[in-house]
LUMDRENMAR-195333 format. One record per atom (N, C-alpha, C, O, CB): atom name; x, y, z; residue in three letters; residue number from 1. Coordinates in pm, whole numbers. Glycine has a CB too. Layout:
BEGIN
 vexza     c1     c2     c3 lumvo baro
    CA      X      Y      Z   ALA  NUM
...
This chain:
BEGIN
 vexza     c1     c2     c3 lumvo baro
     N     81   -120      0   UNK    1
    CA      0      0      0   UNK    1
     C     85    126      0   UNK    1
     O     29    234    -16   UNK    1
    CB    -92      0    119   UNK    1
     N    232    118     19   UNK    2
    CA    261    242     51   UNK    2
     C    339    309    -81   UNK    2
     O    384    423    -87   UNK    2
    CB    344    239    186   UNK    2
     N    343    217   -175   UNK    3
    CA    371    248   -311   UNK    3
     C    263    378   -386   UNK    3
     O    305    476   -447   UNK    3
    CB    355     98   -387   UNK    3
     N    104    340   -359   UNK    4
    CA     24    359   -384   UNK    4
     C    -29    511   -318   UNK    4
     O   -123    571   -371   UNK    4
    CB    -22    250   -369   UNK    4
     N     28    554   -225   UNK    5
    CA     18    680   -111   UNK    5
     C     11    782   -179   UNK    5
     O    109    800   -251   UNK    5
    CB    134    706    -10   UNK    5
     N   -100    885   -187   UNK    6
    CA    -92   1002   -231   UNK    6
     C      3   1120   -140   UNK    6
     O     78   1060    -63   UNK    6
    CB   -232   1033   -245   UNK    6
     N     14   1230   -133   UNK    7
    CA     58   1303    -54   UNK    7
     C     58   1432   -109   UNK    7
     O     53   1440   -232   UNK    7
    CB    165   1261    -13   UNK    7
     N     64   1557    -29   UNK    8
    CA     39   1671   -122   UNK    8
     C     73   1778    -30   UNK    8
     O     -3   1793     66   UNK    8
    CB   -113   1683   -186   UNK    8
     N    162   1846    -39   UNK    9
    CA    223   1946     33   UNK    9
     C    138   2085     56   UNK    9
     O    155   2145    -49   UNK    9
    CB    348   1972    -39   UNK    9
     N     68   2154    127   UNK   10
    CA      1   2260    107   UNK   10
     C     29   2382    217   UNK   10
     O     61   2363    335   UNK   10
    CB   -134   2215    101   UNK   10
     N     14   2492    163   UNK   11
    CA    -11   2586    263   UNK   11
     C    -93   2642    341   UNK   11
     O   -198   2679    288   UNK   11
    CB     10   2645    241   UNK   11
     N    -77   2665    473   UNK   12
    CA   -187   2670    542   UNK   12
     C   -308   2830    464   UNK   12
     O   -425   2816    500   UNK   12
    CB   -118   2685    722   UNK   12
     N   -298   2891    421   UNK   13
    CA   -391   2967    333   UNK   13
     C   -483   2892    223   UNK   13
     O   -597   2923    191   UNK   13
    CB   -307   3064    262   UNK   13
     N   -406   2789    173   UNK   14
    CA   -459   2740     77   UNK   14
     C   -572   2640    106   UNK   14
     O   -679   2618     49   UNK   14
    CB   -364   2695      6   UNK   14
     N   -508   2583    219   UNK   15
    CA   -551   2458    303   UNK   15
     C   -687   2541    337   UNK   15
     O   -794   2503    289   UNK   15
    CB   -436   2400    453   UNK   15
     N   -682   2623    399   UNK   16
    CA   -793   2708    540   UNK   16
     C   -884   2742    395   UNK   16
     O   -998   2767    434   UNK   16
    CB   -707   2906    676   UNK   16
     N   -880   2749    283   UNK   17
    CA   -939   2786    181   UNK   17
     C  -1026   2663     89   UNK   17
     O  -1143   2676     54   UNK   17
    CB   -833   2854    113   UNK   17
     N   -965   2577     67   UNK   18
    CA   -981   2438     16   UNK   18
     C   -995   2303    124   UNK   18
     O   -957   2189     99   UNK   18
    CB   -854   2418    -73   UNK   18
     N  -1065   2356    261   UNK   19
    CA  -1084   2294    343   UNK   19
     C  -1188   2113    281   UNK   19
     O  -1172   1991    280   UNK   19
    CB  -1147   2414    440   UNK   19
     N  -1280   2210    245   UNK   20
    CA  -1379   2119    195   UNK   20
     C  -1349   1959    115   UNK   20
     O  -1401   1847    111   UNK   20
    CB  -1448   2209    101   UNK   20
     N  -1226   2034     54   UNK   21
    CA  -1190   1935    -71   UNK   21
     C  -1081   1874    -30   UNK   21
     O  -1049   1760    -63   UNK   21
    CB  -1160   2001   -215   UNK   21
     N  -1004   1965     64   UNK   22
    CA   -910   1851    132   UNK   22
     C   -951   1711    241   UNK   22
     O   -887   1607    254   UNK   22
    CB   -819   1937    215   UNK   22
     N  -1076   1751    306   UNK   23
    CA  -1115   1648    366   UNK   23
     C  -1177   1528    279   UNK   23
     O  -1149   1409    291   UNK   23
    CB  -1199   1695    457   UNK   23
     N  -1286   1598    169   UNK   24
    CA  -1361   1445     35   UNK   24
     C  -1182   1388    -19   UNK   24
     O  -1144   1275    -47   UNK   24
    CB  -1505   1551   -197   UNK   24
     N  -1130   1478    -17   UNK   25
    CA   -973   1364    -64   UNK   25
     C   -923   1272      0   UNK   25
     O   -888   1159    -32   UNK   25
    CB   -843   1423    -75   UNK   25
     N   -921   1332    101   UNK   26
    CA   -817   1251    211   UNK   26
     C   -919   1130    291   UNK   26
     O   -876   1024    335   UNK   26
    CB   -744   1383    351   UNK   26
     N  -1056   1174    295   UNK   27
    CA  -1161   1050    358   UNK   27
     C  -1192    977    229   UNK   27
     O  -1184    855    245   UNK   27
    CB  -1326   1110    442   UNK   27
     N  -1220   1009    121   UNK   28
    CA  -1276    920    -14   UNK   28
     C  -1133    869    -79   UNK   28
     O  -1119    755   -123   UNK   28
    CB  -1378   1031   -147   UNK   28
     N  -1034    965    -77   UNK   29
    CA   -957    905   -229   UNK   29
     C   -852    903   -142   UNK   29
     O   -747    926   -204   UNK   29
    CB   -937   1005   -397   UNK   29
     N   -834    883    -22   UNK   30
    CA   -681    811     59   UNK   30
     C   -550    931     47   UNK   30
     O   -431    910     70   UNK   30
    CB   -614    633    -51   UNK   30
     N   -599   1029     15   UNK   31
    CA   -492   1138      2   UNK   31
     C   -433   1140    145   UNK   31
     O   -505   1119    242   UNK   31
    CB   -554   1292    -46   UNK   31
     N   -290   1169    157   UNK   32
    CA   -238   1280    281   UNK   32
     C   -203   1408    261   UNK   32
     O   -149   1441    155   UNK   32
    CB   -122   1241    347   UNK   32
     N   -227   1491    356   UNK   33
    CA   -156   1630    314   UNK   33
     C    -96   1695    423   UNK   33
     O   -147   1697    536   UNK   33
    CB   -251   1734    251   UNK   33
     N      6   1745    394   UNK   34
    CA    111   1813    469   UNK   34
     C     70   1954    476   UNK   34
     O     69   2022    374   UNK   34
    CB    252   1798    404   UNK   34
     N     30   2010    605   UNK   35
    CA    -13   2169    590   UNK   35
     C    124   2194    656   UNK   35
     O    179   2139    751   UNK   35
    CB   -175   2241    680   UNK   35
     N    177   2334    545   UNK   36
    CA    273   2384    611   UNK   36
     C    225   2540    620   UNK   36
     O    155   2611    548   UNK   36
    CB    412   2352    544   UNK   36
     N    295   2558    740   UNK   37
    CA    300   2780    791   UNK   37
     C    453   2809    756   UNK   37
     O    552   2749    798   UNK   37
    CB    273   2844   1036   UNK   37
     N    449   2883    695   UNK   38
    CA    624   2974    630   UNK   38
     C    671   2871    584   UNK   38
     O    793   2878    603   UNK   38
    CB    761   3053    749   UNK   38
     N    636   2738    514   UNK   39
    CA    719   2648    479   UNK   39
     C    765   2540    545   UNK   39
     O    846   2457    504   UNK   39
    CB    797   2698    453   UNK   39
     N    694   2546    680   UNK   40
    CA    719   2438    764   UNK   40
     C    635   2374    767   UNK   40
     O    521   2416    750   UNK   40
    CB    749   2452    870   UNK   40
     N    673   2212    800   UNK   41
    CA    528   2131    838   UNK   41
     C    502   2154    937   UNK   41
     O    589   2149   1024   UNK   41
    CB    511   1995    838   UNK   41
     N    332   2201    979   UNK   42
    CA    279   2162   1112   UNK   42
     C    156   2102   1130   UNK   42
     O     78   2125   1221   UNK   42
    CB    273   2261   1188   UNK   42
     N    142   2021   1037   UNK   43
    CA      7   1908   1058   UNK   43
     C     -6   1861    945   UNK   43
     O     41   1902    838   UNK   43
    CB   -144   1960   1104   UNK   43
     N   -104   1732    978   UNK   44
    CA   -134   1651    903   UNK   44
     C   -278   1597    854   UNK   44
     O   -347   1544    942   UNK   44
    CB    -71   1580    945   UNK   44
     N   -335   1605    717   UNK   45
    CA   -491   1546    732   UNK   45
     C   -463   1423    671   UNK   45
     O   -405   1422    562   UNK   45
    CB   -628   1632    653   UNK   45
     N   -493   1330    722   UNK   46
    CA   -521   1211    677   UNK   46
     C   -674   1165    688   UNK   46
     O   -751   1227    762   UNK   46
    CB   -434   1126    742   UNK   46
     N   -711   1066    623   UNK   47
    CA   -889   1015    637   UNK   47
     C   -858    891    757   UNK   47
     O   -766    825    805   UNK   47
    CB   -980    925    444   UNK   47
     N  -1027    914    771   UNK   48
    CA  -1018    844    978   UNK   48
     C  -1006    773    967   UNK   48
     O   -989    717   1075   UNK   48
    CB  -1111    828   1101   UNK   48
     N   -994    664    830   UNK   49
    CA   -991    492    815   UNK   49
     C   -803    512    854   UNK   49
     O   -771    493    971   UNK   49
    CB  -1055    401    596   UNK   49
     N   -721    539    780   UNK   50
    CA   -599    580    787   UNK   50
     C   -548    618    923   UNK   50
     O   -431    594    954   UNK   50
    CB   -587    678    703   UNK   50
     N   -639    683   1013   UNK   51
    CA   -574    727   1144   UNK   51
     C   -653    596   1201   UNK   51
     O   -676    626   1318   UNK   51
    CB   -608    906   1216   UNK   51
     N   -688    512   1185   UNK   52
    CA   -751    453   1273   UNK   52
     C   -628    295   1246   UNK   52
     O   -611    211   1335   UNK   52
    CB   -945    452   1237   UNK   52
     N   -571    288   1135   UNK   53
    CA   -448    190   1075   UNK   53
     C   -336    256   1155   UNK   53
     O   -287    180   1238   UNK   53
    CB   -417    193    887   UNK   53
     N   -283    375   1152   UNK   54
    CA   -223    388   1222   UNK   54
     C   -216    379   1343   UNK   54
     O   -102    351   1381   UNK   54
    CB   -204    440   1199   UNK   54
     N   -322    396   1459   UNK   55
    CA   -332    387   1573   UNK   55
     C   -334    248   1604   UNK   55
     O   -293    225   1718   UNK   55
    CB   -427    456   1614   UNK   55
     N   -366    156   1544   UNK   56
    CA   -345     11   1559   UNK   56
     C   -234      9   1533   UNK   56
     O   -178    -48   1626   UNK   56
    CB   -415    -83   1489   UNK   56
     N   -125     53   1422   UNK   57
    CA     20     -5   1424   UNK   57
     C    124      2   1503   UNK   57
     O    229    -59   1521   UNK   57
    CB     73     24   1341   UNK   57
     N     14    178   1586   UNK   58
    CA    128    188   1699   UNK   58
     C    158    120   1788   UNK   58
     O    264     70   1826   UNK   58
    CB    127    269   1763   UNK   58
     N      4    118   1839   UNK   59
    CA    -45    -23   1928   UNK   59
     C     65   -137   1953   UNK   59
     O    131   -174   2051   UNK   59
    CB   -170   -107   1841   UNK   59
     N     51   -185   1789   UNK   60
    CA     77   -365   1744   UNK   60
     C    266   -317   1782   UNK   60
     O    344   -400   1830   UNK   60
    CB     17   -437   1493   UNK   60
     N    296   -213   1757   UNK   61
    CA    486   -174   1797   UNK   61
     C    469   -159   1943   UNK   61
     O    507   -239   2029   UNK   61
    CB    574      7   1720   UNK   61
     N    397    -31   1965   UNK   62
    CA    426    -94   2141   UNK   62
     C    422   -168   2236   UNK   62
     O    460   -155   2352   UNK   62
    CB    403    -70   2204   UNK   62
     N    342   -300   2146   UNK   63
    CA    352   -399   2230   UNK   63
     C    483   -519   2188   UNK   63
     O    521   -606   2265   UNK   63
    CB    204   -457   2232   UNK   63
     N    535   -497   2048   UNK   64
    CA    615   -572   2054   UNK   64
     C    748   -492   2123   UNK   64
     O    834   -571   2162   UNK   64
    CB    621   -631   1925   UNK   64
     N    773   -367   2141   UNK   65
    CA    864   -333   2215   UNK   65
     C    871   -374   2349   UNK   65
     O    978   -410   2397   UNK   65
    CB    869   -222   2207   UNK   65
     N    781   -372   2406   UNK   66
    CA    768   -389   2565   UNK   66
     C    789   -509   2555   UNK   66
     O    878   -531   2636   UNK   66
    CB    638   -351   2651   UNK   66
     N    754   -628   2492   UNK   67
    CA    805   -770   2485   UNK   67
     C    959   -806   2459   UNK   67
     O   1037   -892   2500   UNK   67
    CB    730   -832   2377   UNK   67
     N    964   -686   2362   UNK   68
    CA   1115   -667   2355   UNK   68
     C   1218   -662   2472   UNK   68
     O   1316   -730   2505   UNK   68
    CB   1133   -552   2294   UNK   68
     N   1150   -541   2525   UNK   69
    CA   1230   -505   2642   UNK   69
     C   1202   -606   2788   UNK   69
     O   1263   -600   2895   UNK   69
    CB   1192   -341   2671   UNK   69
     N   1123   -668   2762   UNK   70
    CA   1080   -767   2888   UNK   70
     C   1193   -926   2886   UNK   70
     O   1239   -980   2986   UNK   70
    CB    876   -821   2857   UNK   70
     N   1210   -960   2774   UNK   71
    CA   1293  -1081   2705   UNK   71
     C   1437  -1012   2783   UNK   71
     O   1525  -1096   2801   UNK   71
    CB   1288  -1091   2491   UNK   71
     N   1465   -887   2823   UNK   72
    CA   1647   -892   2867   UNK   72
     C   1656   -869   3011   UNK   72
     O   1751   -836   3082   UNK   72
    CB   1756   -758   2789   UNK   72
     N   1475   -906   3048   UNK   73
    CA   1461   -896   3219   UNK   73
     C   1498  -1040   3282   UNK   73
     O   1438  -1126   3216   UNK   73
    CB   1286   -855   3272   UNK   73
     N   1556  -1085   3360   UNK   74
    CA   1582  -1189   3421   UNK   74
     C   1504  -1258   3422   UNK   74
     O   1397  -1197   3416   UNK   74
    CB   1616  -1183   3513   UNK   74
     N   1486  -1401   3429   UNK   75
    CA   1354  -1532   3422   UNK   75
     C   1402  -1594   3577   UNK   75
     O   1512  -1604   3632   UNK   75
    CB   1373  -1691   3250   UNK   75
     N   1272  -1626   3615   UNK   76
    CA   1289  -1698   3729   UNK   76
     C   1230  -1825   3721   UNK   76
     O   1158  -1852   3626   UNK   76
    CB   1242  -1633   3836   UNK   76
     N   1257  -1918   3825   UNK   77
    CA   1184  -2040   3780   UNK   77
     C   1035  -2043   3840   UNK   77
     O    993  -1975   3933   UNK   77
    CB   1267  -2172   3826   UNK   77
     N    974  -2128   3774   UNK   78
    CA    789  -2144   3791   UNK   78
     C    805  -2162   3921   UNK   78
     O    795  -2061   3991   UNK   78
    CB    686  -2285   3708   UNK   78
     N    826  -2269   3976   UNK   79
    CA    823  -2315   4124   UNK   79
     C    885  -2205   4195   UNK   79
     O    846  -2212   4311   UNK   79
    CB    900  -2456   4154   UNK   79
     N    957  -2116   4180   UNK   80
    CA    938  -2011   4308   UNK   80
     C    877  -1931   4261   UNK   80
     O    913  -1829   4321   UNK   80
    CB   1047  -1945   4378   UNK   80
     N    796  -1901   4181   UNK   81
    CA    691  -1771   4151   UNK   81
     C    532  -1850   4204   UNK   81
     O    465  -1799   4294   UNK   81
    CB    690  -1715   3936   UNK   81
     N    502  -1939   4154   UNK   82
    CA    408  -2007   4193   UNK   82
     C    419  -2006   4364   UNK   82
     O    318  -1970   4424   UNK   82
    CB    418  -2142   4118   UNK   82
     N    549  -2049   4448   UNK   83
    CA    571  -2049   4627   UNK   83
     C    553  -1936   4638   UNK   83
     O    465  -1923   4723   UNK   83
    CB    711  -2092   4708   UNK   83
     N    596  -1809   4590   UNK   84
    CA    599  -1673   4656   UNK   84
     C    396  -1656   4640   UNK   84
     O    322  -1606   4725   UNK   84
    CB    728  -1528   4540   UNK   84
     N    357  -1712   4516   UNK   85
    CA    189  -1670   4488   UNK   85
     C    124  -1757   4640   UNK   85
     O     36  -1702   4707   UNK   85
    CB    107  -1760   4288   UNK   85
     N    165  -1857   4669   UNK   86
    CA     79  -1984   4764   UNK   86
     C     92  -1870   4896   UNK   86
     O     -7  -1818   4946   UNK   86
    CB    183  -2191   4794   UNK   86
     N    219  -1845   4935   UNK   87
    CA    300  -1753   5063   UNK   87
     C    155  -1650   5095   UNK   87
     O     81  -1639   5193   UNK   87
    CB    484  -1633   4992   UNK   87
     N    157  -1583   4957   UNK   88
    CA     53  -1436   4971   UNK   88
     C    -46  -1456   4969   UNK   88
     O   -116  -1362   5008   UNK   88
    CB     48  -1331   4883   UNK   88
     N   -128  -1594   4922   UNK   89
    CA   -316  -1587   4976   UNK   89
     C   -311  -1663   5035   UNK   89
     O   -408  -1736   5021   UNK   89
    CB   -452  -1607   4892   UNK   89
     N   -177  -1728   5176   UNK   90
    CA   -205  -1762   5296   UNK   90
     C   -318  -1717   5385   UNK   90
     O   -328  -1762   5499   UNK   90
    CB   -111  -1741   5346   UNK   90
């Protein structure tokens, strides 16, 4: 899909002007657009199907990071995690 990515650089005048048509793009025809002020980027419209892929991918990474980072935490054995669990609902 990412071959396929529209994208379209705009200025925020143009943007604040062509509001209408930037949103039927970016929700119907998968556009992104880059609003920039003096030439800088400072936001992004994407369509809600698109923010809603992304918010799952972040998801699906932050959880393989934290798995990541959990794998270089020390392992203990079952039988004393299981004795320390029996100990505490004495």
């Amino acid at each position: 899909m990412a071959s396929d990515v529209r994208a379209e650089k705009v200025d925020a005048t143009t943007a604040r002007a062509s509001l209408g048509e930037i949103l039927a793009r970016a929700r119907y025809g998968g556009w992104r657009f880059v609003i920039e002020q003096r030439g800088d980027p400072a936001a992004v419209v994407i369509g809600y199907e698109d923010y809603q892929r992304l918010l799952a991918l972040l998801e699906d990474l932050e959880d393989i990071r934290d798995m990541l980072e959990s794998e270089a935490e020390p392992a203990r054995p079952l039988s004393e995690y299981l004795a320390e669990r029996s100990q505490g609902s004495g």
